[in-house]
N, C-alpha and C positions, 0 to 999 in steps of 0.2 A: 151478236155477230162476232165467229174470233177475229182476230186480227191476225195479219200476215206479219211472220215474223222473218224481218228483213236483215241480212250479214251485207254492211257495206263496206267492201274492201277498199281503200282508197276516199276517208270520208272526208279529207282535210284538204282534197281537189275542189276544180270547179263542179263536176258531175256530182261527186259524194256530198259537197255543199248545198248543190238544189234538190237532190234528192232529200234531202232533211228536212227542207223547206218544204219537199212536201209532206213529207212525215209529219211536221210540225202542224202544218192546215188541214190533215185529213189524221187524227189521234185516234177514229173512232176505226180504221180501217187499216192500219200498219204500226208496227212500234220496229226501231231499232235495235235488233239484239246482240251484235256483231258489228264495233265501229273499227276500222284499223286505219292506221296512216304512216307513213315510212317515218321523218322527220321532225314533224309540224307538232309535236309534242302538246306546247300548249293550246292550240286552235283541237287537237283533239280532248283536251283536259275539259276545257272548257263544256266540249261536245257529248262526253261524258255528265259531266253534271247536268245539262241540262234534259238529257232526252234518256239517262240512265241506263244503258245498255245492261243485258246480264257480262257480254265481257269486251273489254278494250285489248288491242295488240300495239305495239308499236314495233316496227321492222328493225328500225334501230337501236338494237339492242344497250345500248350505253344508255338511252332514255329510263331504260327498265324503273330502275331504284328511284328515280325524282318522282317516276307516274304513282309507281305503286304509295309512295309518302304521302302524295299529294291525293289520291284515292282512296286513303285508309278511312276505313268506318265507315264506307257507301256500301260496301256490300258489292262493286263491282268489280269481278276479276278481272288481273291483268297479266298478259302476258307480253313476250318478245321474238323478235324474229321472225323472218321468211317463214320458217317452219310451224309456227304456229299457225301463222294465220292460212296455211295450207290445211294445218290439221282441223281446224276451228269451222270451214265450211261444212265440215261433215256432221257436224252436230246437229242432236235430235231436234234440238231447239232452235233453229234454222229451218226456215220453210221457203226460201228465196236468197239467192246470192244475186248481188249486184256487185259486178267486178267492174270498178274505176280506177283500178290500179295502172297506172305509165308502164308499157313497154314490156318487155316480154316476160317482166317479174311478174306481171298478171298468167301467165301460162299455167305452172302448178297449179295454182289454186283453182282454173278453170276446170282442169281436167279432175280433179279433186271434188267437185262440187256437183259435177256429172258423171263420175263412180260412185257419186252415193245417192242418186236421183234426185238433189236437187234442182227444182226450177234457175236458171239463170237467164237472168238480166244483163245483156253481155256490151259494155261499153270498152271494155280491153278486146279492140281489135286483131291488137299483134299476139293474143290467143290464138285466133282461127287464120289468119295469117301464117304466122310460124308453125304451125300442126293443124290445120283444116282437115287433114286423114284421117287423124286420129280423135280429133272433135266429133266431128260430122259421126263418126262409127260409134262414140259411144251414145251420143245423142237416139239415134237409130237404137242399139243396145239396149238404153235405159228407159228410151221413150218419153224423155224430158223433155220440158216447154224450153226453148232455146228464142229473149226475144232478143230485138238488135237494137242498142240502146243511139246507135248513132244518126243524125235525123235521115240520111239519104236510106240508111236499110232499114231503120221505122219507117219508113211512108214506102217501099217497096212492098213490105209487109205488109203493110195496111193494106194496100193496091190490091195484093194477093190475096186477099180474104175472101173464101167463097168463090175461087177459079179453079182451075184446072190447070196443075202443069204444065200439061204438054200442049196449053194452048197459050202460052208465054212465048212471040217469035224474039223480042232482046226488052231491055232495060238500056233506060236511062239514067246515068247517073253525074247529077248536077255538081258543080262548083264554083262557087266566088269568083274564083280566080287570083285570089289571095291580094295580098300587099303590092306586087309587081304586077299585074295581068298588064297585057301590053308593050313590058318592057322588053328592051336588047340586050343582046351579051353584053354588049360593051357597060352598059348601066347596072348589071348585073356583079361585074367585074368586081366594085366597089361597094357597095353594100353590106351595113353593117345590122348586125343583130337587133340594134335598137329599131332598125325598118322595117327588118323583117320580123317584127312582133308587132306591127301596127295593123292590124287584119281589119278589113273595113267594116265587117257585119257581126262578128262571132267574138264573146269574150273569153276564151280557153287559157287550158297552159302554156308554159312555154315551148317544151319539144310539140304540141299539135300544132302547134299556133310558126313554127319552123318548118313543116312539114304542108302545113295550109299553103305556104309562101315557097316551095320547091314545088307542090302537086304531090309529093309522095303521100302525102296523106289520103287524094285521090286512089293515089295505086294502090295504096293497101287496102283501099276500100274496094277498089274494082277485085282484089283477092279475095276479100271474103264476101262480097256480092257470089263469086264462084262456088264457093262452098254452102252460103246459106240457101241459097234460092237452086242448085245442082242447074248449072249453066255453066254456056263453053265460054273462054275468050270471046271470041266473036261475037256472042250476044252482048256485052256489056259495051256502051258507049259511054266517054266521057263530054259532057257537054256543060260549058261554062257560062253560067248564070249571073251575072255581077248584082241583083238583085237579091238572090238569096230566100225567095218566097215559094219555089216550084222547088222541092225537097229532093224529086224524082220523081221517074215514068219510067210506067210500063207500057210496053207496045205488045198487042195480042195478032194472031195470027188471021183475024179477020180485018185487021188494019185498026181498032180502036184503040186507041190509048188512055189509061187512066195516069192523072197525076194526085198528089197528095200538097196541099199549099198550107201555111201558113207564117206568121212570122218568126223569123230567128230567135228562137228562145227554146234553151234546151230541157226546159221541165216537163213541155207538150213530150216528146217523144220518152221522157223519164215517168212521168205517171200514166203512160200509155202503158209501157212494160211494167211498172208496176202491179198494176191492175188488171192486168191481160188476165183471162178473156172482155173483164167490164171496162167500158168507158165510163170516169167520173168526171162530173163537173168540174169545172175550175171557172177564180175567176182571173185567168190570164187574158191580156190583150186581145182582143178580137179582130180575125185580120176581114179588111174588106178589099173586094177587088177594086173597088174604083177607086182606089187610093195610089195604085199602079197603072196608068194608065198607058203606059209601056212596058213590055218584059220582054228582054233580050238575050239572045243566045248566040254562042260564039264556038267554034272547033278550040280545043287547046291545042297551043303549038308545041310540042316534044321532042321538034330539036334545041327548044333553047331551055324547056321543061322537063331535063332528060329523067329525072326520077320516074317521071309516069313512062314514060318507054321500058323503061328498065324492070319495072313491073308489071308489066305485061309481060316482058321478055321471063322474068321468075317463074309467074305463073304457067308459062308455055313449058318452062322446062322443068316444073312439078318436082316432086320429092322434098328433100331437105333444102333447094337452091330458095324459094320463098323466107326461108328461116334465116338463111344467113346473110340474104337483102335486109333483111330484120334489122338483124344483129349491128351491121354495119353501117347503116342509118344512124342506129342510136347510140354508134359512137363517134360520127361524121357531125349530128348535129349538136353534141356535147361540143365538138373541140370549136364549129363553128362559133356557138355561144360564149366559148372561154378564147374566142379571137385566134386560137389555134390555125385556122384554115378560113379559108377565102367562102362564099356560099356558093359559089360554081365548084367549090371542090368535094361537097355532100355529095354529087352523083359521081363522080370521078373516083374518090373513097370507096362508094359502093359498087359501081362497076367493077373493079380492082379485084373485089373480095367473093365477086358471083366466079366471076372468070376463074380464081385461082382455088374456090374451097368445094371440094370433093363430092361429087352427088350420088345421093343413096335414091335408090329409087322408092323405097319402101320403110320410111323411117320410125325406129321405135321408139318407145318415150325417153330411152335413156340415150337416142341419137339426136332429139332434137337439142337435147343439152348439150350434147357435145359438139355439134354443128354452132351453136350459139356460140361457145365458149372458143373455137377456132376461128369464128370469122369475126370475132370480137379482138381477139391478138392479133390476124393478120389485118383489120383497122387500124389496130393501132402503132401496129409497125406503118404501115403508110401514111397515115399523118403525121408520124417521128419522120420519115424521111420523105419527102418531097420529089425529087430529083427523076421518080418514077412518072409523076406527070406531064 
């Protein structure tokens, strides 16, 4: 049997980490050939020796000279930079990219990796988020398996296996309801990052795990539910699950609905996409229903959770305006983390920057960057000065 030869961009995350884990339990059916990681230098070193990639990247390039010293006489190539590891998907010897790369540094590389028809494993959301156009079009183009590594668009997938589009009347898409579900402005008002990293069900990183706890990480998700699945706003509901076992639903136009359940743990939907089209065994946790013998659903409220408003509202108004909601997120949930700004002021920041940066209706690749890199300055101008709120 060959093995799948796996480029994990982003291996020194929590998604690149279980992915390895499963690399590691299934040897006979994947190898590592492609590890990269922005900073985490030695947790990639490490990852290196052990699972031997033919080559390692590191984005920050200052690490360069310590890897390659520290790598000498393995036999494995080392490179540096963004640039690289854009270039690096393209390789012969790459048969799958799984992009877990944070934020919209995962974009090049996605687009990069579906110009050269690789399969992708797609866990960098703010890919198809910031450029869904130009995703979706090359996908179409190349004819590439595009799967969704995040659990609520793995179990919509899954749902949709063996249906028919146009017999899709909306989707359901579930959430926690993070660290706050429940709470008031006023409670909101004060809240520190240390709270809003306590997510009740989910062990992530820090900006998901911020983004869990505002909803935006819903809305980005309700964006690219739009793009993978070719549905309007209107089909997509958000519906908050404090439970965390109902992944998603899909509602079909004769009234049934399929859901996808299991428990919170991100390797199920990671060696889903690995192995797509095959289900393999594992031996993860087995979920049973009667261990729930409640599951509750709730509407999210969006005027105190204005990030998921706000992303609908992107997605209505299509073009570059989703990209530079992006953009502005993930420089609102930086300053939040650096105590910069208040957590009511993450949608404030980003409202600001929909409102004032210029919309193309029809963006090309060298406009989603420039869209980033402007509503990235005008961020940062309004978290340097306040006075505007």
């Amino acid at each position: 049997m060959n093995r799948k030869r796996i480029a994990i961009l982003g291996s020194t995350g929590s998604i690149g980490i279980q992915a390895l884990d499963i690399i590691r339990n299934n040897p006979e059916r994947f190898c590592a050939e492609v590890l990269t990681a922005g900073n985490n230098v030695e947790l990639l070193l490490r990852q290196a020796r052990e699972f031997h990639p033919n080559m390692v990247v590191v984005a920050n390039e200052t690490h360069y000279t310590w890897l390659c010293d520290a790598l000498e006489g393995s036999g494995i190539k080392v490179f540096a930079g963004n640039d690289s590891i854009a270039q690096l998907v393209e390789s012969d010897e790459v048969d799958m990219v799984l992009n877990a790369i944070v934020g919209f540094a995962g974009f090049e590389p996605t687009i990069r990796a579906l110009e050269a028809g690789k399969d992708l494993a797609l866990a960098n959301k703010e890919s198809i988020v910031a450029g869904g156009q130009l995703v979706t079009s090359l996908v179409a183009k190349h004819r590439n398996r595009l799967i969704p590594v995040d659990s609520e668009h793995s179990a919509i997938f899954q749902c949709l296996m063996g249906e028919q589009a146009e017999a899709v009347e909306k989707i359901y898409l579930t959430a926690s309801g993070g660290p706050f579900r429940g709470k008031e402005l006023k409670f909101l008002e004060k809240v520190s990052p240390q709270q809003a990293l306590r997510h009740p069900n989910w062990e992530m990183g820090e900006k998901i795990t911020i983004d869990s706890a505002s909803l935006m990480n819903k809305g980005l998700e309700v964006i690219e539910a739009c793009w993978l699945f070719g549905l309007e706003p209107h089909q997509i509901e958000v519906i908050i699950h404090p439970q965390s076992v109902i992944h998603s639903m899909v509602q079909f136009h004769d009234g049934s609905v399929k859901a996808q359940l299991g428990h919170p743990d991100m390797r199920i939907p990671i060696i889903f996409a690995l192995s797509y089209p095959e289900r393999l065994p594992s031996e993860y946790r087995r979920f049973n229903i009667a261990d729930y013998p409640e599951l509750t659903f709730e509407a999210p409220d969006m005027k105190i959770f204005r990030n998921l408003a706000l992303a609908y509202e992107a997605l209505r108004s299509g073009g570059n305006i989703p990209c530079a909601m992006n953009a502005a997120n993930e420089m609102a949930v930086e300053a939040f983390l650096k105590r910069k700004i208040s957590f009511l002021h993450i949608p404030a920041v980003v409202e600001k920057c929909m409102q004032n940066i210029a919309r193309i209706e029809h963006p090309s690749f060298t406009d989603y960057f420039e869209t980033d890199r402007e509503a990235r300055a005008l961020a940062k101008k309004y978290i340097t000065e306040e006075s505007w709120i």
